[in-house]
C-alpha positions as CSV (number, residue, x, y, z in Angstrom):
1,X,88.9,121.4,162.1
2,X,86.9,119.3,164.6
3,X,83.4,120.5,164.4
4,X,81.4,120.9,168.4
5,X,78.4,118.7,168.3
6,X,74.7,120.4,168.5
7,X,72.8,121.3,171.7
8,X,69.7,120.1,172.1
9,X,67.5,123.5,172.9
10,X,65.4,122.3,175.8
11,X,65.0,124.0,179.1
12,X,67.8,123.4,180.6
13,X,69.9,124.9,177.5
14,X,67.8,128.2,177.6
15,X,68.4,128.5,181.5
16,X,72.0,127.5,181.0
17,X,72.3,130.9,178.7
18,X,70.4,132.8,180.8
19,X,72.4,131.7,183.5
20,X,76.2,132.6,181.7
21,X,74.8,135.9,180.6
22,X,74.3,136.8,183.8
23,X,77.0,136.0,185.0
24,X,78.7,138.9,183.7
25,X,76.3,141.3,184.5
26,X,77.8,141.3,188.2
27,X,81.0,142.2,187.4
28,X,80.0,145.1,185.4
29,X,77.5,146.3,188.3
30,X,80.7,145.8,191.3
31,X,82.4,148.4,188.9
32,X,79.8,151.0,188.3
33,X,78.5,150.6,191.7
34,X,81.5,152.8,193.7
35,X,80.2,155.4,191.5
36,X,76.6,155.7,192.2
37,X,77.3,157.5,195.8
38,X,76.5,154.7,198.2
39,X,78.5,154.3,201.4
40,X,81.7,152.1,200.4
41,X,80.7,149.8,203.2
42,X,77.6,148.6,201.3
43,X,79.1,149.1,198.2
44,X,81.8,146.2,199.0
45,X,79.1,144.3,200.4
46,X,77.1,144.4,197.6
47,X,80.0,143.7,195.2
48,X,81.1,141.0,197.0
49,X,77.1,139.4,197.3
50,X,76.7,139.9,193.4
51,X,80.2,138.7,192.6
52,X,79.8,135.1,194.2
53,X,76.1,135.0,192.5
54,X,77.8,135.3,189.2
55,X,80.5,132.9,190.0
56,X,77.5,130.5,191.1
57,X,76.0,131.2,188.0
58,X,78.3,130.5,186.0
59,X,79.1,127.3,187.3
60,X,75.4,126.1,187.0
61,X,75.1,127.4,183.4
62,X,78.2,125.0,182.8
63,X,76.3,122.4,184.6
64,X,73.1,122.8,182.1
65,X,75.2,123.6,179.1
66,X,77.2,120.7,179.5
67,X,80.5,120.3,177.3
68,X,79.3,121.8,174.6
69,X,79.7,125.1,175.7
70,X,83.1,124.5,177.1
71,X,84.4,123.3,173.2
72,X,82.6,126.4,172.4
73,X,84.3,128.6,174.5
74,X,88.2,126.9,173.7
75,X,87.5,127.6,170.5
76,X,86.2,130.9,170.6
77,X,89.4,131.4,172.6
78,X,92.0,129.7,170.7
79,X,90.0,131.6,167.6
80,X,91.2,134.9,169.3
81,X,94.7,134.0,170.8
82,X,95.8,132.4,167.7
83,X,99.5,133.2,167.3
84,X,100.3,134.5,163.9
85,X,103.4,133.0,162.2
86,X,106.5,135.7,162.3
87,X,109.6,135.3,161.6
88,X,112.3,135.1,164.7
89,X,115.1,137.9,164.6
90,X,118.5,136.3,163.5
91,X,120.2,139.1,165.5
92,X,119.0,140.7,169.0
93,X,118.2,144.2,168.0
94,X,119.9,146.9,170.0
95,X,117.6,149.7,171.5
96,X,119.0,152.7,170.9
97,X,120.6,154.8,173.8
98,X,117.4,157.5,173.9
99,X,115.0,154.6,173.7
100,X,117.0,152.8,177.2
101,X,117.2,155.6,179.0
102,X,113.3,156.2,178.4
103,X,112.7,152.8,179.5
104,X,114.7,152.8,182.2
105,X,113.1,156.0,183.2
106,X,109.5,154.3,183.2
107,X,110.1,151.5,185.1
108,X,111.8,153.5,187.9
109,X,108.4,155.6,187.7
110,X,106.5,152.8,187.6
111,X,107.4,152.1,191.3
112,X,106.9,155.7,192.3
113,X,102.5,155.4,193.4
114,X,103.1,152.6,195.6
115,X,105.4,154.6,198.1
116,X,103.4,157.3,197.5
117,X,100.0,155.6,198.3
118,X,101.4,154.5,201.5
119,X,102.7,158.0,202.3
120,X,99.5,159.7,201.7
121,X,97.8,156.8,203.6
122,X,100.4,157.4,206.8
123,X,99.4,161.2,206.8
124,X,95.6,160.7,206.9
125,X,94.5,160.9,203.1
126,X,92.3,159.5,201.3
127,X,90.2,162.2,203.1
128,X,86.2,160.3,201.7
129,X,85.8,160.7,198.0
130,X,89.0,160.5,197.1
131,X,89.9,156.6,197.0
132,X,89.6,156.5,193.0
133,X,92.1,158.7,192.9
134,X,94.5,156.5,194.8
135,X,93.1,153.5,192.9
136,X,93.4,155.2,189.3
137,X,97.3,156.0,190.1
138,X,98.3,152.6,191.2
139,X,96.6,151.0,188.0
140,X,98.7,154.2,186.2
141,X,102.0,152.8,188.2
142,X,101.4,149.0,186.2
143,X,100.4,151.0,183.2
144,X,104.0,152.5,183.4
145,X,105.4,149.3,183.9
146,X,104.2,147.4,180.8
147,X,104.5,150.5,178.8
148,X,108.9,150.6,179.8
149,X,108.8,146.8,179.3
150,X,107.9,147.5,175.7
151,X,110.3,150.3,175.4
152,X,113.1,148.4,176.1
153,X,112.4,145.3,174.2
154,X,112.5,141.8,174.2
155,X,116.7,142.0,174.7
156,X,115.6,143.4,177.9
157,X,112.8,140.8,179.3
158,X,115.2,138.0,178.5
159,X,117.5,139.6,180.5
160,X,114.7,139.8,183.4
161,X,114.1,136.4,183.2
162,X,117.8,135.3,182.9
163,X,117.7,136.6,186.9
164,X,115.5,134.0,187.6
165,X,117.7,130.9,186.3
166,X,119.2,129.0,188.8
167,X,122.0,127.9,186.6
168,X,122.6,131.0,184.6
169,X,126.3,132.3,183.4
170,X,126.4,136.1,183.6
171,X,128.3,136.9,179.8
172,X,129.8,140.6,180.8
173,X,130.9,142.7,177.8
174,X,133.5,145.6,177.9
């Protein structure tokens, strides 16, 4: 395994830190900060402002950290994301019939908020206080959605992206 070089620890590589840190820090703030009771014009406002700062940030640590911290960061990464060696089915393994019809039953749900949202929206709601709510159940509708995709299995996603081959034969069995 390659090894990264050494930083030199001057200024610039202690600002550079500083600098990535922070850059975080934003994002965690934008998501507490709908919480703390302010008015939600200020509160996207302020998001937004300490968003782009930790964008610029960022981009200025990378600047004084130089490529170091960018082999640093593949390889914390690719360190994480490492695929594991398994062994590839020789047969597709059929889902059983409950297990379909469960999955099946998910991923029509999983649609469901999204009308919903834009129903509630039509009649006047969310009355002020209640946009959480709304936002909660559509992350719930693409919790729903991942959660049937893994009900029904891999036979089932391949058939997903079969639909999106231009040159795909349909095989129909009886």
């Amino acid at each position: 395994m390659k090894k990264t070089p050494k930083t030199k620890k001057g200024w610039k590589h202690y600002l550079g830190m500083i600098l990535f840190i922070y850059s975080f820090a934003p994002y965690v703030a934008a998501a507490i900060l709908p919480l703390v009771g302010v008015s939600m014009s200020e509160a996207v406002t302020a998001m937004t402002v300490a968003i782009v700062s930790g964008e610029v940030a960022f981009f200025i640590s990378i600047v004084l950290l130089g490529k170091t911290i960018i082999h640093r960061m593949k390889a914390f990464f690719r360190k994480i994301f490492k695929r594991k060696a398994v062994a590839a089915p020789t047969t597709p393994q059929i889902v059983s019939k409950f297990r379909h019809r469960l999955g099946v039953i998910l991923l029509i749900l999983s649609a469901l908020p999204y009308p919903l949202s834009e129903v509630a929206m039509f009649y006047g709601y969310p009355k002020s206080g209640q946009h959480i709510f709304f936002l909660w159940m559509l992350v719930a509708g693409d919790a729903i959605l991942i959660a049937s995709f893994l009900v029904l299995g891999a036979g089932f996603l391949e058939k997903v992206k079969a639909l999106f081959r231009r040159n795909n034969i349909a095989m129909i069995q009886e």
